[in-house]
C-alpha positions in Angstrom: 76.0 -110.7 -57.1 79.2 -111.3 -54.6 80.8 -108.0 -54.7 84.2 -108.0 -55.8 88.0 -107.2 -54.1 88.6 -103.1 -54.4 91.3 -102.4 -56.8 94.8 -102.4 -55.2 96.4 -98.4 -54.1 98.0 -96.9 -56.7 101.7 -97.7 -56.6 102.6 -94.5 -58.8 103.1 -92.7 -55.4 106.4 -92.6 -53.8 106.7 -95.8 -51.0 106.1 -94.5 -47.5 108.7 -95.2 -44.5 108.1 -98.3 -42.9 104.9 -98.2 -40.3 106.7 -97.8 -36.7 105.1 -99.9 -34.0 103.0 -98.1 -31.9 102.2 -98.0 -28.4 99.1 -99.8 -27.7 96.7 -96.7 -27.2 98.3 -94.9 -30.4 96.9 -98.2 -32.3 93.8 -98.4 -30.6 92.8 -94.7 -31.9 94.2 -95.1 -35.1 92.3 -98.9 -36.6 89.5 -96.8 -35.0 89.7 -93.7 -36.3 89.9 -95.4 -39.5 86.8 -97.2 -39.2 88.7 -100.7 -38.9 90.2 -100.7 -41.8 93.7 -102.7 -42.3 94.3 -100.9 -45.0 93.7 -97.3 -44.2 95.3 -98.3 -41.0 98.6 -99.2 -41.9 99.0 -96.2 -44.5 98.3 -94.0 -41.6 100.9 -95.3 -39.3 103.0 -94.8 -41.7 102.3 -91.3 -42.1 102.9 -90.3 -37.9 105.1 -88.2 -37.2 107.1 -89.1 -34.2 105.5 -87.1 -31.9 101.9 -88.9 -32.7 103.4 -92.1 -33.6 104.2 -91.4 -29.1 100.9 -90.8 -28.3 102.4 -86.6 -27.6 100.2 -84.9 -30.4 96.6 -85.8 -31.8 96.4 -88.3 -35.0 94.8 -87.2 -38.4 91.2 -86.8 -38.3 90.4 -86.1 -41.7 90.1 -88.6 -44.3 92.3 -87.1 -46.7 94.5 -87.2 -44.0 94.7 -90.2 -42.9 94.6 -92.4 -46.1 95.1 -90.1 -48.9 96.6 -93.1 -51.3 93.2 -95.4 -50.3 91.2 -92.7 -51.0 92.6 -91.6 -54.0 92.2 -95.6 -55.7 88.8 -95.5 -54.5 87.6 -92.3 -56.2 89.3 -93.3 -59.4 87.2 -96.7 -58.9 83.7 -94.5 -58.4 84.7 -92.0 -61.5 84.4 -95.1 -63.4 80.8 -95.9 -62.7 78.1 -94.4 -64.7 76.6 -91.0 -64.0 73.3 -92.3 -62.8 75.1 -94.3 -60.3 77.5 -91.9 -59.1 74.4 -89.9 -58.1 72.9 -91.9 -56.5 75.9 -92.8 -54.3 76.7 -89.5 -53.6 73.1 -89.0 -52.4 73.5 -92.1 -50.3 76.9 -91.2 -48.9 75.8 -87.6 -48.1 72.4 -89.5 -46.0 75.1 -91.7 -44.2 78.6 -89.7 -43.7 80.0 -87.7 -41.7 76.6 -88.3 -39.6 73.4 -91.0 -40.6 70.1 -89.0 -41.2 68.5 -91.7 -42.6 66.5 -89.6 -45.8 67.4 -91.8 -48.3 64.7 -93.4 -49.3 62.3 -90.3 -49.1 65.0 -88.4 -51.0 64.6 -91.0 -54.1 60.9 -90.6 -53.8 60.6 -87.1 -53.4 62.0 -86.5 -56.9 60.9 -89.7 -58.4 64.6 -91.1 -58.9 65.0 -94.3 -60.8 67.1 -96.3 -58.6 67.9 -98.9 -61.5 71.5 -97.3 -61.8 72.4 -99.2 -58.8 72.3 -102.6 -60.3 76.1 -100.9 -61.9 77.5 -100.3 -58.4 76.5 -104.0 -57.7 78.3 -105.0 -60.5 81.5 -103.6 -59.5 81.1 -104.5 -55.7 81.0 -101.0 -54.7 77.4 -101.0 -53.1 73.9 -102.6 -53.3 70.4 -101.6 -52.4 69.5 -102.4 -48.8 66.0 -102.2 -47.7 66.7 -99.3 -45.9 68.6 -97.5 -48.6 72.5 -98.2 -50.2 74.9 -100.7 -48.4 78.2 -99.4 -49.3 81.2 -102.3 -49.0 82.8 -100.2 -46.6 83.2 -97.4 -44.6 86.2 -95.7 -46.8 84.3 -96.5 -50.0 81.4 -94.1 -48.9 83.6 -91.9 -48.3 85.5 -91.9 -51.5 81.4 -91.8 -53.0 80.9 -88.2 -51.2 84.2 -87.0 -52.3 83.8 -87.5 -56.0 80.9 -85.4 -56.3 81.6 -81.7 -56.6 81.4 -79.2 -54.4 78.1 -78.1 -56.4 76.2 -81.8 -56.4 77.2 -82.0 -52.8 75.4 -78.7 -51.8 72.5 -80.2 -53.7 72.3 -83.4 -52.2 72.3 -81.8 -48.9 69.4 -79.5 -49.7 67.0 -82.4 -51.2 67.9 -84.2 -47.8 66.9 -81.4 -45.5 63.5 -80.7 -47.6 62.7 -84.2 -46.8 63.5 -84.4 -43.3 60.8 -82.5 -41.3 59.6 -85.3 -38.9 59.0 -84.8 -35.1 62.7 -85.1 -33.8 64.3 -84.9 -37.2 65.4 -81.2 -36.6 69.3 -81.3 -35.7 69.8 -83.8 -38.9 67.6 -81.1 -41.4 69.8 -78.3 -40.1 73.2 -80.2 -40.6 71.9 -81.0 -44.2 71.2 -77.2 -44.1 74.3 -76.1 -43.3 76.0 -78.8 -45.5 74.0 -76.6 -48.4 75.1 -73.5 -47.1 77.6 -71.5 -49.9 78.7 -69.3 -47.4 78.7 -67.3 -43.8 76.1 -67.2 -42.0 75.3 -66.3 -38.6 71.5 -67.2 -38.5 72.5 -70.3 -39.9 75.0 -70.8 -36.8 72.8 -70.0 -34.2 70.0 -72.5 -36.1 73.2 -75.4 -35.8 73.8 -74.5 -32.0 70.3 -74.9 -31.0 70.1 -78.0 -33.0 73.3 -79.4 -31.2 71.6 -79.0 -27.6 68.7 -80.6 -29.3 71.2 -83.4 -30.4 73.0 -83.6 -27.1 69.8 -83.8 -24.8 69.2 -86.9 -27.3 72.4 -88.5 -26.9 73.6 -87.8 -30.3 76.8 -86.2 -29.3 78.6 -87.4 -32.5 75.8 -85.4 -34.3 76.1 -82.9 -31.9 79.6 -82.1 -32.6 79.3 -82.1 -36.0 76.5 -79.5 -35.8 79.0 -77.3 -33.8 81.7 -78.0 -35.9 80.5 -77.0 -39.0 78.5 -73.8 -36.6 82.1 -72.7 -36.2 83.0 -72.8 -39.8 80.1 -71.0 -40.7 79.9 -68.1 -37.8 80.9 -64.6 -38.9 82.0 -63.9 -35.3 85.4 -64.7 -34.2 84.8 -64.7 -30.4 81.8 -66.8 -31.2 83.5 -69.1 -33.5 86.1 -69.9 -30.3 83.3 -70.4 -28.2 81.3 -73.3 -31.1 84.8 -74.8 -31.3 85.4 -75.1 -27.5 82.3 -76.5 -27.2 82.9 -79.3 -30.3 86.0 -79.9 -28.4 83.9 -80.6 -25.1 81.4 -83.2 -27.3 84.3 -84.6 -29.1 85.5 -86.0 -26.0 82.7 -87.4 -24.5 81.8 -89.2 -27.6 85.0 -90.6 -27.6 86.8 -89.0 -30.3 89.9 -87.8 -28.2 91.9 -87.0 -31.4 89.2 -84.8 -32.8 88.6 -82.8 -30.0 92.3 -82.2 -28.9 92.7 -81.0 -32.6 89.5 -78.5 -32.2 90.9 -77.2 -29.1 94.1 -75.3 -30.7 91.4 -73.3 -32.5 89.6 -71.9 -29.3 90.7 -69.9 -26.3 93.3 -71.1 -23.8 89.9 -73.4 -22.0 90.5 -73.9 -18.6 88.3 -76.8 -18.2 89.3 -78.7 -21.3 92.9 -78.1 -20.1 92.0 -79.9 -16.5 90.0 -81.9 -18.7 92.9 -83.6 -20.6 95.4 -83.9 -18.1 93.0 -85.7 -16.4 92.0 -88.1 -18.8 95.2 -88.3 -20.9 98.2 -86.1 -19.6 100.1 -85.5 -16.0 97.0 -85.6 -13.8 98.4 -83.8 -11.1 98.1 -80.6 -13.7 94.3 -81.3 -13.7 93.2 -79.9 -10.6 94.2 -76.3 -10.6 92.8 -75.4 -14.2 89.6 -77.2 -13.1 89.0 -75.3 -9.9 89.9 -72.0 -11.8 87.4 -73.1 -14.8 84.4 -73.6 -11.9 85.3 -70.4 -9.6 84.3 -68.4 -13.5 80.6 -67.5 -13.8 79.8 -70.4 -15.7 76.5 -71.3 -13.7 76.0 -73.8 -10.2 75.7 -76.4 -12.7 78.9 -75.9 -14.4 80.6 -75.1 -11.8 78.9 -78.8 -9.9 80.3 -80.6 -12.6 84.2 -79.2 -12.9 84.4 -80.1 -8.9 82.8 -83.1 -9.5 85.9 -83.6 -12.5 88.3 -81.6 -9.7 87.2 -85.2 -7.3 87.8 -87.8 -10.0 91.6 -85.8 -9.9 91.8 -86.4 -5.8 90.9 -89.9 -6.8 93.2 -90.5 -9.3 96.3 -88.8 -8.2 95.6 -90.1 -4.1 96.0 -86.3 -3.2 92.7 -86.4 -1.3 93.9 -83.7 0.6 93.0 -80.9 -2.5 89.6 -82.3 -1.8 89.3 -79.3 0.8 90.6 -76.7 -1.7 88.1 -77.7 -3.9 84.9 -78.1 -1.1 86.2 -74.4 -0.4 85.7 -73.3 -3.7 81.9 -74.2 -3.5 81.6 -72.6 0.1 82.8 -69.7 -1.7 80.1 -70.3 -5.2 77.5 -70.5 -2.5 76.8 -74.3 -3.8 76.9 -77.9 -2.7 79.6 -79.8 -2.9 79.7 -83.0 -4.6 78.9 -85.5 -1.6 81.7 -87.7 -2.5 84.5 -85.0 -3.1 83.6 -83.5 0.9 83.7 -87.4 2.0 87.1 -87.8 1.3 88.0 -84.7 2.3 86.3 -85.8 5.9 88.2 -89.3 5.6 91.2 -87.8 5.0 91.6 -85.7 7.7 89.9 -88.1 10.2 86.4 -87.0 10.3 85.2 -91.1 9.9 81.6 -90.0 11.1 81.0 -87.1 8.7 82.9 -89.0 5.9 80.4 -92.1 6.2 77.1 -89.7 6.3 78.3 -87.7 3.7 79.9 -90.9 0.9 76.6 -92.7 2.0 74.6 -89.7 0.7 76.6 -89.7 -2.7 76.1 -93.6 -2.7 72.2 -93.3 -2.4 71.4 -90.1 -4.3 74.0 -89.7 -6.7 75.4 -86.4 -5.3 73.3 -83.2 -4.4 70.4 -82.3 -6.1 71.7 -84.8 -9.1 70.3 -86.5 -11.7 70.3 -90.2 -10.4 70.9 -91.2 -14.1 73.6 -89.0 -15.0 77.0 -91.2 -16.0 79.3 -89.4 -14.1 77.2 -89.4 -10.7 76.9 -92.4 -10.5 80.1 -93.6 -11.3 80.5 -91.0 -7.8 77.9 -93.0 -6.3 79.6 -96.0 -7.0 83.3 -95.0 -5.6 81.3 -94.1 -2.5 80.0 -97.3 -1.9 83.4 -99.0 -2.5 85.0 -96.9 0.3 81.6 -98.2 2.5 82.3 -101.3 1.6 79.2 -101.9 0.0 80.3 -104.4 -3.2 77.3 -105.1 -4.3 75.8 -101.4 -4.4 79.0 -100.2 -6.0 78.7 -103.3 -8.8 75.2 -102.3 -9.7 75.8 -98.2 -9.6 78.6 -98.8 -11.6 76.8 -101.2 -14.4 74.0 -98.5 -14.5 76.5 -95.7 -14.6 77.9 -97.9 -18.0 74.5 -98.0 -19.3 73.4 -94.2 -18.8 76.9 -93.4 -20.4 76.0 -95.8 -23.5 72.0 -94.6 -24.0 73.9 -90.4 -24.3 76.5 -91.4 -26.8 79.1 -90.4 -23.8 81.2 -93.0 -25.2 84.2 -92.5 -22.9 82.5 -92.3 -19.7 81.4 -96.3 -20.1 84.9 -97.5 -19.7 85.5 -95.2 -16.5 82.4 -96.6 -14.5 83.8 -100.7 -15.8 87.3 -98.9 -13.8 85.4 -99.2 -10.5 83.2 -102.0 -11.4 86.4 -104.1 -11.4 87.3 -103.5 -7.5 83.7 -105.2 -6.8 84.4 -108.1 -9.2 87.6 -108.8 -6.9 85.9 -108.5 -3.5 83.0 -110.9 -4.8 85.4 -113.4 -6.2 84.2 -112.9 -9.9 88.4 -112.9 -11.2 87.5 -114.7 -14.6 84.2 -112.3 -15.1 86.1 -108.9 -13.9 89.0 -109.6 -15.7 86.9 -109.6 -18.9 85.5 -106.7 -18.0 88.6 -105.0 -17.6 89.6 -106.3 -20.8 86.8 -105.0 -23.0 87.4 -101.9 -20.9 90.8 -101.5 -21.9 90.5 -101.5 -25.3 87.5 -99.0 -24.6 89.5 -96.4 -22.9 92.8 -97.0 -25.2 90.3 -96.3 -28.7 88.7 -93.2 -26.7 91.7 -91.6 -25.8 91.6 -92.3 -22.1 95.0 -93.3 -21.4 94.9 -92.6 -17.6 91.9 -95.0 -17.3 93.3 -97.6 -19.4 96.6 -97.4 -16.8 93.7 -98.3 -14.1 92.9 -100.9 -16.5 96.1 -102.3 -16.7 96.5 -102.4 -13.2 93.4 -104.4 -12.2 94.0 -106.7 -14.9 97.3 -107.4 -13.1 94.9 -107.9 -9.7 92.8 -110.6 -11.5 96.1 -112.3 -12.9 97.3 -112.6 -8.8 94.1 -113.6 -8.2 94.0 -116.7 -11.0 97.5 -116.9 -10.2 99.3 -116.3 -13.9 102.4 -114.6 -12.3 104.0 -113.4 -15.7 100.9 -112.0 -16.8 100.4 -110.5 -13.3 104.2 -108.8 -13.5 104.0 -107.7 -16.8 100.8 -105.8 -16.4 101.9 -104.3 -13.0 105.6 -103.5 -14.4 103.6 -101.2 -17.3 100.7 -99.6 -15.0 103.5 -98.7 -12.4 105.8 -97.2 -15.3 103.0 -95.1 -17.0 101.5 -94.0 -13.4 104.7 -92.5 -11.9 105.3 -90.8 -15.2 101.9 -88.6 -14.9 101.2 -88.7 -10.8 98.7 -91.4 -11.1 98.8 -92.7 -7.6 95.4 -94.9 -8.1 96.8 -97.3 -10.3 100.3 -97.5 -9.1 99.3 -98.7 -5.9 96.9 -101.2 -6.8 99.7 -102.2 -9.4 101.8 -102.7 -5.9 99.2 -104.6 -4.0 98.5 -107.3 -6.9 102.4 -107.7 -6.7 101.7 -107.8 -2.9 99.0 -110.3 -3.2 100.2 -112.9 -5.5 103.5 -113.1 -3.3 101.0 -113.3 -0.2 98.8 -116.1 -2.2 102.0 -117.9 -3.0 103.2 -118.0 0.1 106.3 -115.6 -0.6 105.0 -113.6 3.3 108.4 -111.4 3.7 107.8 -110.1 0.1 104.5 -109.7 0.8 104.8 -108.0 3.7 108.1 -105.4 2.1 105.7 -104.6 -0.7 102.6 -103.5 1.6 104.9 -101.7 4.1 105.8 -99.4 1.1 102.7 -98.8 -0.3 101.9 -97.3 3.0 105.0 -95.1 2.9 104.3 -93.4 -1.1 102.9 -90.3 -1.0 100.3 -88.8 -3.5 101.4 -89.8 -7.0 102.9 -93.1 -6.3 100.1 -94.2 -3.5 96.9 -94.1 -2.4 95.5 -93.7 1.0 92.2 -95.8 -0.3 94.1 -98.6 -1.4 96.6 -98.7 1.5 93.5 -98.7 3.6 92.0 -102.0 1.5 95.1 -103.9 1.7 95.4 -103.6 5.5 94.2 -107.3 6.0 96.1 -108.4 3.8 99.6 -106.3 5.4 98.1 -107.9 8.7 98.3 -111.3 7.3 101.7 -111.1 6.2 103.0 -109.0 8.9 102.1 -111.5 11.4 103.2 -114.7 9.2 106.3 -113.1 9.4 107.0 -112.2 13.1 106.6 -108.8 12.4 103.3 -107.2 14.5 104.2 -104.0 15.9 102.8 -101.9 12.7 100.5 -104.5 11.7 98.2 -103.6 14.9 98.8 -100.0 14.0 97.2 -100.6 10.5 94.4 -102.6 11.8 93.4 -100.0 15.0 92.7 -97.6 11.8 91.0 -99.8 9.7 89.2 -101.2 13.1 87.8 -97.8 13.9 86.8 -97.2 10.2 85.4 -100.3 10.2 83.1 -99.8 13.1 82.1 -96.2 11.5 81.0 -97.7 8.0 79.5 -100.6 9.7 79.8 -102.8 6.4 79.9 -106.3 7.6 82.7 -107.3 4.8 84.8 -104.4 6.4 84.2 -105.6 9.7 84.5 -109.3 9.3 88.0 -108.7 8.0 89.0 -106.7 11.1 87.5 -109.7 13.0 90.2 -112.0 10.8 92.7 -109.4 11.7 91.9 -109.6 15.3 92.4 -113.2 14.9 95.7 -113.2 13.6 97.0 -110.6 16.2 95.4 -113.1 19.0 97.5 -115.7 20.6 96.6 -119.2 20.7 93.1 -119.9 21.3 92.3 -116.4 21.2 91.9 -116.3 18.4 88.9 -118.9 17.4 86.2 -117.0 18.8 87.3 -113.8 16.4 87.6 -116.1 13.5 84.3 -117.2 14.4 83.1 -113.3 14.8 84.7 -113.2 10.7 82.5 -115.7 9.8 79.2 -115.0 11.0 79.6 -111.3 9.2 80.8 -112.7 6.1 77.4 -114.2 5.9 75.6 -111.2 6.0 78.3 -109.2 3.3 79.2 -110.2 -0.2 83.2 -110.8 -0.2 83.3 -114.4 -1.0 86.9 -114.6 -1.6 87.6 -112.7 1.3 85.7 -115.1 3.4 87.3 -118.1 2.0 90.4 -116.6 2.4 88.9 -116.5 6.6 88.5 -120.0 6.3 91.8 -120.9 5.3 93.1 -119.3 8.1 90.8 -120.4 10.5 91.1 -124.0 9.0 94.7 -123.7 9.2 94.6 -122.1 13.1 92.2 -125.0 14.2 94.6 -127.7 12.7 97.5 -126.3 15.2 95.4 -126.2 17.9 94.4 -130.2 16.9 90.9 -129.4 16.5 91.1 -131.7 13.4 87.3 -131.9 12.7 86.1 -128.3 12.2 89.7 -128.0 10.8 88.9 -130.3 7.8 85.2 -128.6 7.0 87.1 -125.1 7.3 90.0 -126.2 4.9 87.3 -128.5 2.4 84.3 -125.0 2.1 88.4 -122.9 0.8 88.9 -125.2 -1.6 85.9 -125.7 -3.1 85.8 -121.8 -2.9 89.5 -121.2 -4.7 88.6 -123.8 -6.9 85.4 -121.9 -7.9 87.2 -118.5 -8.1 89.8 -119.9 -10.1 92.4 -119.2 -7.5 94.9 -122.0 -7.6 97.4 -120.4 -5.0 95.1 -120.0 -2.6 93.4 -123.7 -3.4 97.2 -124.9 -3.0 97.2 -123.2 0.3 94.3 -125.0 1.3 95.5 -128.3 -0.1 99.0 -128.0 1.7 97.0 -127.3 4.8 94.6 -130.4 4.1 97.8 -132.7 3.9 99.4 -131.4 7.3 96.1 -132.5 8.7 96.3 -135.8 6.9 93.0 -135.2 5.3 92.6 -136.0 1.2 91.9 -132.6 -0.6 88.8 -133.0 -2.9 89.3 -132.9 -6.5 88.2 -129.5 -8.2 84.3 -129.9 -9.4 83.3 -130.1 -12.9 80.4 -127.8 -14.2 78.1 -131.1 -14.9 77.8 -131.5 -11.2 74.5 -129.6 -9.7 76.5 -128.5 -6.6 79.0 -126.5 -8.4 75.5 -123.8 -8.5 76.1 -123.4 -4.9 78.2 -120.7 -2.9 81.1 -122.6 -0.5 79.0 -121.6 2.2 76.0 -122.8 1.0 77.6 -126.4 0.1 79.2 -126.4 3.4 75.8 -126.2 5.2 73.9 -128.8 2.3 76.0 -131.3 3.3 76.0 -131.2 6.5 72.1 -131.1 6.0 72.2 -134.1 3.6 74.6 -136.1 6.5 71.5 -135.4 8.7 72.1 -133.0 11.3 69.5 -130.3 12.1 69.6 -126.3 11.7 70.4 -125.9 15.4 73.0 -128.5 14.9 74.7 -126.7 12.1 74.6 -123.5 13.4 76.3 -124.5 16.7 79.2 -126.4 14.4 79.6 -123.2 12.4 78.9 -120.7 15.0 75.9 -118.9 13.5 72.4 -118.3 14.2 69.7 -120.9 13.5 67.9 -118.1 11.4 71.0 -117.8 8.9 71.2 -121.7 8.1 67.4 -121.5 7.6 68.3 -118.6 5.0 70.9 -120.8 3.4 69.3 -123.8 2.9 66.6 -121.9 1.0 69.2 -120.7 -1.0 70.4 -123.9 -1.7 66.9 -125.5 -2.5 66.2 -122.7 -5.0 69.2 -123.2 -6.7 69.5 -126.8 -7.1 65.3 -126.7 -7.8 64.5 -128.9 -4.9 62.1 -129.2 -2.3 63.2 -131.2 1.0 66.1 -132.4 2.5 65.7 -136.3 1.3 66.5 -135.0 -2.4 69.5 -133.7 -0.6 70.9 -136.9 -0.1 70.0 -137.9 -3.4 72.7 -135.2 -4.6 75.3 -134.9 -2.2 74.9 -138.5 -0.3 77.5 -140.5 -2.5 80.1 -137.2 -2.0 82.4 -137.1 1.3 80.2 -136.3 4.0 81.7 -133.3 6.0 81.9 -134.4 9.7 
C-alpha cells in the first residue's frame, strides 16, 4: 500500500519567529542533525537563539529539542495505532535508534511475536515490514515510535534485545541494550559500557561508541569518573562528526586541555590551539597520547603558517623522551633553513606515516601527505591523501575524510585536474560545514576559489576568496588566507592583469603568521617570477627564485625543479633563455604538473616567437592549447591563442570528447603527431630537446591509450589533422 502524507504539526501552539537565515555551516549542521528533514529543519531554525543561529554556541541535539511541535504530531499519529502495532514499533525503533543493533528479527522470534499487527502501520503509512525487519517512513517517525512507549515498555524492549544479541562481535550493542534496561546507577554496569566502547571504537563504530560512553556517564556513581566518560564522548563525538554533540558534552567534564586545542583548531581562533595542546601532551597521558596532541599541535603550525612553534612543540617530545612527528620537525628544519634535514625528515613522514605509526591511521597520513606536497611529490601526496579519506571512512572518523580531500585539492591543481578537484572540494565543503569543521571548510573555500582562477569564472573566483580571506583573518588562519591571495594572484596573472599580479604576490610574501604562509609563498614563487619579470620589475623576483632554487635542488622533485628552470628562463636575457626552457621541459617529463608544464610552453612558445624561431614556436604554442583546452583553462588557452595570432599561425579549435586523441596528455599528442608526420624517435627528441629513451616511453603511452599497435595506424588517426612541423 503507498504510505500516506504525515498529518500536518499541530497549529494549537503559539507561531514561532520567523526562521533567520543562517550562515552556511550553521545550516549544514542543523538539516543534518535533523536527519534531512525540511520540516524538522525549519522549526529548528526557528528556535536558535542568536548566538547559535551565529555559529557562537552548539545547536540542539535532542529530539525534543530540536522539533518538539514535529514530534509531538507524530506521537499523537502513533497513539492512534493499535496496541499490537505500537509494540511492535517501539521494538523496532528501540533495534534502530539512537544506534542500529540489528535484533529485530530474532527479537520477534525469540518470544514468538505475531507480526500481523504491522499490516495497521502500513495502513497508515507510518512503516512496513522490510525483509530485514520494520521500514519506518522516516527518521523522525521512529523516533516519535520510541518515545510513545513508556519508560517501562522501553526498559523491556531493551532487555529482550540484549538476551538476543550474543553473537561473536555483538558485545558493545548487547551492553547498550543493557544499559538502556538499566533502572538505575550502576557502576559495574559503567565499566561493562566503557569496555564495550573501546570494543566499538577499535571497530569503527564511534557513533556507537559514544553512545556507550554517554549513557556510561549517566549511569556512573562516581563524579570524577563521570567527567572523565563525558570527556571521552566528547572526544568520539567529534571524530564521528557530531560537532554539536560533543561541544555540548564538554561543559559537563573538566576544563580538557586537548579538547580545548581541539576546537580551536577545528572550529574557533586557531592560534588558541597550540598552547592547550602542548600542555594537554606534556600530562602523563602515555607516548601515544602525547604522539598524537603534537601531531594535532603540527596540523596548528600548518594551519595558522606559524611554523616556527613547530620547535616548541619538537621540544616538548625531547623533553617526553619520544619521537617527534616526522612532519612537525620537518617544518621546523624548513623553517629555520635546515633544507637538508627538512627533506630527510618530511620524506620519512611521506614514506612511513610518521614514527613508529600505523601506515593506515587517518591522521598520518593525511601527515604523510602534506609532506609529500612540500617535496613536491603530487602524485604521492594525491594517493596518501585518497587512502587517508578511506581509512578515515572504514573507522566512522567522519570528520577526518574532509581534512585529507583539504590537501588532496593542492595535487588536483598541480596535475591540472581543475573540473575533478573542484568537485572534490565541493563535496568536501559540505563535509566539513555538516561536521562542524569550519576552519577546514575556510580551506575549502579557498581552493574552490583556486579552481575558479584556474577555469577562469572570475566572480566565482572573487567571491569565494573575498569569504575565505574574511573568515581566515578573523581566527589566524593563515593557510587559507594566502592561498585565497594567490588564486586572486593567479587569475590576474592568467588574464594577463601582470602589475596586479605581481602587487598581490609581493604581499603575500610580506603577511606574517595569520594572514600568510611561508608554504604557499614558497609555491607561488614561479608564478611572482613570471609576473615580476613581465613587469620590469626583477630585483626581488631573483631573490624569490635563489630560495626556491636551492630548495629545489635539496628536494630534488623534477616538477620543483623544472619550474626553477622556467624561472631561470624568464630572468635570462635573450637567447639565454632557450636552453633553460628546454632544461623546464625535459623535467616536466619525468614529474606530474601538467598545467605547470603547459604553462612552460606558453612561455617558451611565446620566447621562441620573439626570437623569430617561428616553427618550434607554433608546436610550443599548439601542445598549450590543446593543454588549457583540456584543463579547462580558457585564460591561459587565450594566452596561447593571442600568442598563435602574433605568430600568424591559426589556433586549433578546442577538441571534442568523440575524438580518440583527446585520451592523450599534450605531450603525448605533441610527439604522436610528429610520429604520424613521419619523423623518427631521434628526430623528435632532437626537435623537442629530450632523450630518445623518453619519446620511446611516450609513444608507448600513446599506443596503449589509443589501443593501437604501430605507427601506420597513427596516420590513420591523426593524418587528416594539422601536421605539427
Amino acid at each position: 500500500m503507498t504510505p500516506v502524507n504525515p498529518p500536518p504539526l499541530d497549529r494549537t501552539s503559539p507561531p514561532r519567529r520567523t526562521a533567520p537565515a543562517l550562515p552556511e555551516g550553521v545550516r549544514a549542521r542543523a538539516l543534518h542533525a535533523v536527519y534531512g528533514d525540511p520540516r524538522a529543519a525549519a522549526e529548528l531554525a526557528a528556535r536558535l537563539t542568536d548566538r547559535q543561529s551565529a555559529g557562537l554556541d552548539p545547536l540542539p541535539v535532542e529530539p525534543a529539542e530540536q522539533a518538539p511541535r514535529l514530534l509531538r504530531s507524530l506521537r499523537a499519529e502513533i497513539r492512534s495505532l493499535p496496541d499490537g502495532t505500537r509494540l511492535l514499533l517501539l521494538l523496532a525503533a528501540a533495534d534502530q535508534y539512537p544506534v542500529a543493533t540489528h535484533a529485530f528479527l530474532r527479537a520477534v522470534a525469540a518470544v514468538r511475536l505475531d507480526t500481523r499487527p504491522l499490516e495497521a502501520a502500513e495502513a497508515a503509512g507510518v512503516a512496513h515490514a522490510g525483509a530485514g525487519g520494520v521500514v519506518f517512513r522516516d527518521a523522525w517517525t521512529r523516533i516519535a515510535a520510541y518515545e510513545t512507549g513508556s519508560p517501562a515498555d522501553r526498559r523491556d524492549v531493551h532487555r529482550l534485545l540484549a538476551r538476543v544479541l550474543h553473537g561473536a562481535g555483538e558485545t558493545p550493542r548487547r551492553s547498550w541494550h543493557r544499559a538502556a534496561g538499566a533502572l538505575g546507577p550502576s557502576g559495574r554496569l559503567a565499566a561493562e559500557l566503557r569496555t564495550a566502547a573501546e570494543q566499538a571504537r577499535t571497530g569503527g563504530q564511534l557513533v556507537l561508541a559514544r553512545a556507550l560512553l554517554e549513557r556510561a556517564a549517566t549511569l556512573c556513581p562516581d563524579p570524577l569518573e563521570q567527567s572523565r566518560l563525558r570527556t571521552l564522548a566528547a572526544a568520539y563525538a567529534w571524530d564521528a562528526g557530531d560537532a554539536d554533540r560533543a561541544r555540548r558534552l564538554s561543559p559537563g567534564a573538566p576544563a580538557d586541555d586537548a579538547l580545548t586545542g581541539l576546537f580551536a583548531l577545528r572550529a574557533g581562533n586557531a592560534t588558541e590551539a597550540f598552547d592547550p595542546l602542548l600542555t594537554a601532551a606534556a600530562q602523563d597521558g602515555g607516548p601515544e597520547s602525547a604522539a598524537h596532541l603534537l601531531a594535532s599541535a603540527t596540523e596548528v603550525a600548518v594551519y595558522t603558517g606559524d611554523l616556527g612553534r613547530c620547535r616548541e612543540a619538537a621540544a616538548v617530545a625531547s623533553r617526553l623522551g619520544i619521537a617527534a612527528p616526522a612532519t612537525l620537525t620537518g617544518l621546523a628544519a624548513a623553517f629555520e633553513g635546515r633544507y637538508g634535514d627538512a627533506r630527510e625528515l618530511l620524506e620519512a613522514a611521506a614514506g612511513r606515516c610518521g614514527p613508529g605509526g600505523d601506515p593506515t591511521e587517518p591522521t598520518r597520513l593525511v601527515h604523510a601527505g602534506i609532506a609529500a606536497l612540500l617535496l613536491g611529490d603530487d602524485t604521492r601526496a594525491a594517493a596518501l591523501t585518497a587512502r587517508a579519506a578511506t581509512a578515515a571512512r572504514a573507522r566512522g572518523t567522519t570528520a577526518a575524510v574532509a581534512q585529507a580531500l583539504e590537501f588532496r585539492a593542492y595535487a588536483d591543481f598541480w596535475t591540472g585536474r581543475p573540473h575533478a578537484g573542484a568537485a572534490t572540494a565541493a563535496d568536501a565543503l559540505r563535509q566539513a560545514h555538516a561536521t562542524g569543521h569550519d576552519n577546514g571548510a575556510c580551506h575549502l573555500r579557498a581552493a574552490l576559489a583556486m579552481f575558479a582562477a584556474v577555469t577562469g569564472d572570475e566572480d566565482a573566483c572573487r567571491e569565494r576568496a573575498a569569504a575565505a580571506r574574511s573568515y581566515a583573518l578573523a581566527r589566524g588562519l593563515g593557510l587559507p588566507a594566502a592561498l585565497a591571495q594567490w588564486a586572486l594572484a593567479f587569475l590576474d596573472l592568467a588574464s594577463g592583469r601582470y602589475a596586479g599580479a605581481a602587487a598581490r604576490l609581493r604581499a603575500l610574501a610580506g603577511f606574517g603568521p595569520g594572514h600568510g604562509h611561508r608554504a604557499v609563498r614558497h609555491l607561488a614563487t614561479p608564478h611572482y617570477v613570471e609576473a615580476a619579470v613581465r613587469t620590469g620589475d626583477t630585483r626581488v623576483a631573483r631573490a624569490a627564485h635563489a630560495d626556491y632554487d636551492r630548495w629545489a635542488s635539496t628536494v630534488r622533485s623534477p616538477d620543483d625543479l623544472a619550474l626553477s628552470a622556467r624561472c631561470r628562463a624568464l630572468l635570462a636575457p635573450g637567447a639565454e633563455a632557450v636552453e633553460h626552457y628546454r632544461t623546464a621541459l625535459d623535467l616536466h617529463a619525468r614529474g606530474a604538473r601538467d598545467f605547470e608544464r603547459a604553462r612552460t610552453e606558453l612561455l617558451f612558445g611565446g620566447a621562441l616567437r620573439r626570437l623569430r624561431h617561428r616553427t618550434e614556436a607554433r608546436d610550443r604554442l599548439h601542445s598549450a592549447l590543446e593543454a588549457f583546452d583540456c584543463f579547462g583553462a580558457p585564460h591561459c588557452a587565450a594566452q596561447a591563442r593571442a600568442e598563435l595570432r602574433a605568430l600568424g599561425a591559426p589556433a586549433v579549435p578546442a577538441r571534442t570528447g568523440d575524438d580518440p586523441t583527446a585520451r592523450l596528455t599534450a605531450q603525448q599528442l605533441l610527439i604522436a603527431r610528429m610520429a604520424a608526420d613521419g619523423a623518427t624517435n631521434r628526430e623528435i627528441a632532437a626537435r623537442l630537446a629530450l632523450s630518445p629513451r623518453t619519446i620511446d616511453h611516450h609513444l608507448r603511452g600513446v599506443f596503449a591509450r589509443l589501443g593501437i599497435r604501430a605507427r601506420i595506424e597513427l596516420v590513420r588517426l591523426l593524418g587528416d589533422g594539422d601536421p605539427v612541423r
